[in-house]
DSSP file (Angstrom, degrees, kcal/mol; ACC not computed):
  #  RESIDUE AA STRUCTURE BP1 BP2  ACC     N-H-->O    O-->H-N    N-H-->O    O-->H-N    TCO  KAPPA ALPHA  PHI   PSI    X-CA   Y-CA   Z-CA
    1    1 A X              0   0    0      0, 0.0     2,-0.8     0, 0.0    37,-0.1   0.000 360.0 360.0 360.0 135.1   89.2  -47.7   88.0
    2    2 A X        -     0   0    0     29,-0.1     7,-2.8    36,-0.1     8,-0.6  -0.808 360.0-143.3-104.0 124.3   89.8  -45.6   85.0
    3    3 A X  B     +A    8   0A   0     -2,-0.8     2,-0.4     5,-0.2     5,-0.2  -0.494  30.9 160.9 -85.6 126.0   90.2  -48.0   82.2
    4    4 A X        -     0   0    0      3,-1.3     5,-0.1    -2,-0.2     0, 0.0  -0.782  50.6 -95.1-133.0-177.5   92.4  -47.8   79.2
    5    5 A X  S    S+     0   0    0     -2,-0.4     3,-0.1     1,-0.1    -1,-0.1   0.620 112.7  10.7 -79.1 -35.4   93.4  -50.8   77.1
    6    6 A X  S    S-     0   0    0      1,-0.2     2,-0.3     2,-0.0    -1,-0.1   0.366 133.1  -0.9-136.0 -29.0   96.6  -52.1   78.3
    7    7 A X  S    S-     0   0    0      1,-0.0    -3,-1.3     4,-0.0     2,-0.2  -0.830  86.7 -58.8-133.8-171.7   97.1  -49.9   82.0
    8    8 A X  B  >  -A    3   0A   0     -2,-0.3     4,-1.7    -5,-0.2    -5,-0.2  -0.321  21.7-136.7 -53.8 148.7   95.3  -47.3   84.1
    9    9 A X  H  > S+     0   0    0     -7,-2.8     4,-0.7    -2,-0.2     3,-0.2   0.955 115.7  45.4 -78.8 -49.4   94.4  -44.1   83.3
   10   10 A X  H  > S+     0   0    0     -8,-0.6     4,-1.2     1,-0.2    -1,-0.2   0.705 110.8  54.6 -72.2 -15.2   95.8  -43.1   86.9
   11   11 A X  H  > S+     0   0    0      2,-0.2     4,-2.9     3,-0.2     5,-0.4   0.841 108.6  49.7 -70.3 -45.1   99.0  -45.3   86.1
   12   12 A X  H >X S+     0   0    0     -4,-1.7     4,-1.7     1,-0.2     3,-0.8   0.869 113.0  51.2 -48.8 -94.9   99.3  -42.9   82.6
   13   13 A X  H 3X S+     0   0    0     -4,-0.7     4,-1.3     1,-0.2     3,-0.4   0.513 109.6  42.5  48.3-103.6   98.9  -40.2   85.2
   14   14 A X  H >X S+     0   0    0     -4,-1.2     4,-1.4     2,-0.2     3,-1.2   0.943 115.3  49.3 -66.5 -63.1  101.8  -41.3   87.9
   15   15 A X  H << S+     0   0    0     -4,-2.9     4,-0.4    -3,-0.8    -1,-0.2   0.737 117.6  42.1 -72.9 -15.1  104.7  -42.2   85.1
   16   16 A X  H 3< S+     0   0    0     -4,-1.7    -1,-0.2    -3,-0.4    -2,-0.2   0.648 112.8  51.2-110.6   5.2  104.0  -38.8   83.2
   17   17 A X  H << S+     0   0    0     -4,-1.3     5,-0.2    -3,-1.2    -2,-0.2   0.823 105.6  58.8 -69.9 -48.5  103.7  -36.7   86.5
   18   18 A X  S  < S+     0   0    0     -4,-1.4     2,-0.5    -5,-0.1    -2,-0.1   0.740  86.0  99.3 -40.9 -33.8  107.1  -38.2   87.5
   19   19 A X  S >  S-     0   0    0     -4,-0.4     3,-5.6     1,-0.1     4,-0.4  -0.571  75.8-134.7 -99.0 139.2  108.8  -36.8   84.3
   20   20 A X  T 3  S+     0   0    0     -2,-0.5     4,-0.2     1,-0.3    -1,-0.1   0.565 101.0  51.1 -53.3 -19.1  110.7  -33.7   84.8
   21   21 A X  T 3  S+     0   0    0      1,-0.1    -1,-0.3     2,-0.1    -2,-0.1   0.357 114.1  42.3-102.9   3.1  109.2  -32.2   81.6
   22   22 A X    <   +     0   0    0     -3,-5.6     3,-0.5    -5,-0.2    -2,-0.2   0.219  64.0 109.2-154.2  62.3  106.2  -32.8   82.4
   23   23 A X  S    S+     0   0    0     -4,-0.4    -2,-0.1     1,-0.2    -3,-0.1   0.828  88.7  49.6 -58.3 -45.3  105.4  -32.1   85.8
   24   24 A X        +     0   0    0     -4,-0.2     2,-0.4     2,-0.0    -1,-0.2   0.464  67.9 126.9-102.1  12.4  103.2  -28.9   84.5
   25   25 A X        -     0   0    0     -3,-0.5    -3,-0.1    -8,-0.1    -4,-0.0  -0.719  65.4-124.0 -72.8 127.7  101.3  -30.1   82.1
   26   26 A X        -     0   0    0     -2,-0.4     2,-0.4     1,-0.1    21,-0.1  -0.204  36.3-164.9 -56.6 150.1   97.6  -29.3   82.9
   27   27 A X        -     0   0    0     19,-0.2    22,-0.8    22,-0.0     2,-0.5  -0.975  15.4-170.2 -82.1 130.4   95.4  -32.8   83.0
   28   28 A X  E     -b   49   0B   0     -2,-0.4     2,-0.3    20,-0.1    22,-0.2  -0.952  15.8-143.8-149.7 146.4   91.9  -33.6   82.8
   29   29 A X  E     -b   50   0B   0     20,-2.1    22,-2.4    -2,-0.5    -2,-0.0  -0.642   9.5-166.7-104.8 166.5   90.6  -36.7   83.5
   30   30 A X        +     0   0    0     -2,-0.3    22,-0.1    20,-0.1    -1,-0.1   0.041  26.3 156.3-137.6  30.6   87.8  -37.7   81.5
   31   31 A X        -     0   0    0      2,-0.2    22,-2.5    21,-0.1   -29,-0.1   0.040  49.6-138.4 -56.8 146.6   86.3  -40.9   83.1
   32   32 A X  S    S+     0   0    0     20,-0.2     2,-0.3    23,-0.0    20,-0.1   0.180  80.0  98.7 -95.8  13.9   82.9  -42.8   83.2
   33   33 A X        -     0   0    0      1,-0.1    -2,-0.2     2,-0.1     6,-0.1  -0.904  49.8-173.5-116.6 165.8   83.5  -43.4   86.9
   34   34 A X        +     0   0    0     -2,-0.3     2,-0.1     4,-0.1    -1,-0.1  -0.333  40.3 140.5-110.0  43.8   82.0  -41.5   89.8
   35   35 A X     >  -     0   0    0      1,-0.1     4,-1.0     2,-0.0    -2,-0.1  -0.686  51.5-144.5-108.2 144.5   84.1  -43.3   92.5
   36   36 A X  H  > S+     0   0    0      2,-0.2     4,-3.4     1,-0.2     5,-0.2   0.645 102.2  53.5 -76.2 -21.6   85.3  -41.3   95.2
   37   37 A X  H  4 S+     0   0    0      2,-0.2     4,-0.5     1,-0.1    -1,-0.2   0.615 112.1  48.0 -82.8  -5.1   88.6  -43.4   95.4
   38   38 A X  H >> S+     0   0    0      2,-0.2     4,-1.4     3,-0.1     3,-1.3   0.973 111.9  47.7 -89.6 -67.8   89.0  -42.7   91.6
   39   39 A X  H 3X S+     0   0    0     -4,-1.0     4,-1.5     1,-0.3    -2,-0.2   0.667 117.8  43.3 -83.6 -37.8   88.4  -39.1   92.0
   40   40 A X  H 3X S+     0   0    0     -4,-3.4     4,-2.3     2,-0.2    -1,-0.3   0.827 110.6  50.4 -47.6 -45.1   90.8  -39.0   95.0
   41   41 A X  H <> S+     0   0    0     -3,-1.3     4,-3.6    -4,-0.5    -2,-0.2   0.816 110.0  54.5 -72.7 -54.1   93.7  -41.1   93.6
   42   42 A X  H  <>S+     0   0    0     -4,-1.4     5,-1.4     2,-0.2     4,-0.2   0.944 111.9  45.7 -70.3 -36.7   93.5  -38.7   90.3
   43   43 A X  H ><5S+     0   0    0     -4,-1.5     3,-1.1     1,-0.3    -2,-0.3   0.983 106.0  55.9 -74.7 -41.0   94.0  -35.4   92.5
   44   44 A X  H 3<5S+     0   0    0     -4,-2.3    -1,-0.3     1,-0.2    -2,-0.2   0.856 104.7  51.7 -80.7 -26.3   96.4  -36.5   94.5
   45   45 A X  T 3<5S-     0   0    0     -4,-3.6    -1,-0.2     1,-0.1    -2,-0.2   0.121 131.2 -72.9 -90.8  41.6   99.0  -37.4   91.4
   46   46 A X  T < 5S+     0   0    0     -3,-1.1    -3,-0.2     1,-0.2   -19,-0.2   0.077  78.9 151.8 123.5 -33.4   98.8  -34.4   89.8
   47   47 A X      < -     0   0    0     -5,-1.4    -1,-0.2     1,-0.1     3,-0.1   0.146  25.2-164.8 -50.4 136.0   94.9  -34.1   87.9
   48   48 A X  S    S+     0   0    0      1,-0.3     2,-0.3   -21,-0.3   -20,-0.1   0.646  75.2  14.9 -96.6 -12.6   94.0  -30.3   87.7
   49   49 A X  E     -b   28   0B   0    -22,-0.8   -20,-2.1    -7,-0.0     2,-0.4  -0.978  58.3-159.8-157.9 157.2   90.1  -31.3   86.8
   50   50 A X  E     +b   29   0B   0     -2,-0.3     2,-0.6   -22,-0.2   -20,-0.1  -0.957  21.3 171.6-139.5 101.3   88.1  -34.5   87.1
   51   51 A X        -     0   0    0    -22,-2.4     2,-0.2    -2,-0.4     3,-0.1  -0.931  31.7-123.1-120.4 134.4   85.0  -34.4   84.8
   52   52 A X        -     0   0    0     -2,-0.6   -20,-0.2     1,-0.1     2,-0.2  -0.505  28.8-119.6 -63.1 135.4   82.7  -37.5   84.2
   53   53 A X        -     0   0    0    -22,-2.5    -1,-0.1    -2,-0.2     2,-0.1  -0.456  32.1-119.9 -84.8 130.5   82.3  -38.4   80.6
   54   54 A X        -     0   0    0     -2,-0.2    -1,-0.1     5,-0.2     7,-0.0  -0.587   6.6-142.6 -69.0 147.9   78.9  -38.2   79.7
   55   55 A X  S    S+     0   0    0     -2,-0.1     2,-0.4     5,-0.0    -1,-0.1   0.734  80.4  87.6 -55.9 -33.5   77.1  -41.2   78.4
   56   56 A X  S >> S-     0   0    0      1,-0.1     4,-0.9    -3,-0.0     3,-0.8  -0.579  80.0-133.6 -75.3 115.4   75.1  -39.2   76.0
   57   57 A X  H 3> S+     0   0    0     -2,-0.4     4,-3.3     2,-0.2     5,-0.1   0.975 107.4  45.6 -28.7 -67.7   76.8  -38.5   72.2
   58   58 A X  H 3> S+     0   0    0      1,-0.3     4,-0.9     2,-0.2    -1,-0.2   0.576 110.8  52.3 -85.7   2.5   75.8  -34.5   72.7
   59   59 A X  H <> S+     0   0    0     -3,-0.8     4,-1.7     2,-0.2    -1,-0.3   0.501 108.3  46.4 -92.4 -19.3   76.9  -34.2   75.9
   60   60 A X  H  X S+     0   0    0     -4,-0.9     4,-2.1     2,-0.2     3,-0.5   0.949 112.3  49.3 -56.3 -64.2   79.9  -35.4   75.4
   61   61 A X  H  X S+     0   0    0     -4,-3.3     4,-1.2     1,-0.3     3,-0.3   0.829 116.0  45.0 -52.3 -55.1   80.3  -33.4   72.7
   62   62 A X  H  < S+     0   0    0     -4,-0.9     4,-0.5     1,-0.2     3,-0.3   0.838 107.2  54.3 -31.8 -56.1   79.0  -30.4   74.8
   63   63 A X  H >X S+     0   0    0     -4,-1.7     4,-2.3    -3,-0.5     3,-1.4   0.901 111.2  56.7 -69.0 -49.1   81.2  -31.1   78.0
   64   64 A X  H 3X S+     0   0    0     -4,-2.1     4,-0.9     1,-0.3    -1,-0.2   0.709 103.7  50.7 -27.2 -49.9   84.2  -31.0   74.9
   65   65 A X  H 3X S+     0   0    0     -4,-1.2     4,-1.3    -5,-0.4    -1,-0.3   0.595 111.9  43.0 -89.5 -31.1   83.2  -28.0   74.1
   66   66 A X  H <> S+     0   0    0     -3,-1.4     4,-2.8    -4,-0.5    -2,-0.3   0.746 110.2  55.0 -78.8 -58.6   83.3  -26.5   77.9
   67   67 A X  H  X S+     0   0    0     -4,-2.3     4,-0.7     2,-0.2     5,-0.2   0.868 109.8  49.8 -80.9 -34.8   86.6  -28.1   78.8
   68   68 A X  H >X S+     0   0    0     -4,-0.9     3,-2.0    -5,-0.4     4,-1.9   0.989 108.9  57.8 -64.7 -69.0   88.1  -26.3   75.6
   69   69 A X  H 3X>S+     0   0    0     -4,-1.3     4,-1.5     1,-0.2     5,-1.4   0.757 109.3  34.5  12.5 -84.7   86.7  -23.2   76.7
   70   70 A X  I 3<>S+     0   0    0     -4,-2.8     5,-0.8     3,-0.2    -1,-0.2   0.245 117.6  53.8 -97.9  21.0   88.0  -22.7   79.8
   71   71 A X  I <<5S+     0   0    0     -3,-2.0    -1,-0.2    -4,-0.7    -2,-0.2   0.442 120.1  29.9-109.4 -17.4   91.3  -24.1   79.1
   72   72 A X  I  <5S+     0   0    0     -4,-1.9    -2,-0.2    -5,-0.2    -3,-0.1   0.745 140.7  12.1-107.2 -11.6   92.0  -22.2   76.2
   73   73 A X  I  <5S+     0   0    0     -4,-1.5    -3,-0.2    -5,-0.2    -4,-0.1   0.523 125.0  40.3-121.0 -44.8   90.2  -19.1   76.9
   74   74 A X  I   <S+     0   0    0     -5,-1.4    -4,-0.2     2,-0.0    -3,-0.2   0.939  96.2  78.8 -81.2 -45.7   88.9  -18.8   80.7
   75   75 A X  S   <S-     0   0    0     -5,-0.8     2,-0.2     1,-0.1     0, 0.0  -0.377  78.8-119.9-107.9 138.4   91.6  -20.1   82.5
   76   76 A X        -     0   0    0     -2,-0.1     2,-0.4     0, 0.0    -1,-0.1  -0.443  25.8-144.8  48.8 121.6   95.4  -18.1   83.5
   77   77 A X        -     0   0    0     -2,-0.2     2,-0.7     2,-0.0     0, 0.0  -0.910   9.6-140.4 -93.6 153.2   98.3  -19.6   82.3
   78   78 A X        -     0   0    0     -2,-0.4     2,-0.2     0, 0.0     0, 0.0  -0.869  24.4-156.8-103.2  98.7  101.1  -19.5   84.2
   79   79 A X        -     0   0    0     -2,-0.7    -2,-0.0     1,-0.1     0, 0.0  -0.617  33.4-102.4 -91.1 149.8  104.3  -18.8   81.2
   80   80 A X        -     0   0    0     -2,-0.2     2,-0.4     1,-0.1    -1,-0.1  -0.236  36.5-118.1 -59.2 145.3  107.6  -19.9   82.4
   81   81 A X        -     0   0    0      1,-0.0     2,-0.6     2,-0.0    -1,-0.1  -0.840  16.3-164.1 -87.8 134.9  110.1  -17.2   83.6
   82   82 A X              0   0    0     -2,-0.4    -2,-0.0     1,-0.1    -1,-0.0  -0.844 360.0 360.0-117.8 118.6  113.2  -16.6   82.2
   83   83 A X              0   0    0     -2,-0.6    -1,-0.1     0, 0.0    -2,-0.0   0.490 360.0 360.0-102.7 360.0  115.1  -14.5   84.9
């Protein structure tokens, strides 16, 4: 279960996929579990990436460093049309 202080991470997830403004905002989940039922659960309401949080300080920090990367530089955005 990905654990946040007061809900789910995959509950976060489901109430902010539901709203109409932000249905296309990109996600990545950022979890310390490898469960398949987590990893499932998160793709099917909406997650565009599922990466395991490293244990390690300078992997994290690394993996950080990756996921910024290709979201801000490797990766296609799709800009709205206005037709």
């Amino acid at each position: 279960v990905l654990k946040l202080p007061k809900c789910s991470g995959l509950e976060v997830l489901r109430v902010i996929r539901a709203h109409p403004n932000f249905g296309t905002v990109p996600f990545v989940i950022l979890p310390a579990s490898v469960e398949d039922h987590d990893i499932h659960e998160a793709y099917s309401l909406g997650a565009n990436s599922y990466i395991v949080k490293p244990v390690d300080f300078d992997k994290f920090i690394d993996v950080a460093r990756q996921i910024k990367l290709y979201w801000t530089v490797l990766n296609i955005h799709c800009l709205p049309r206005y037709d």
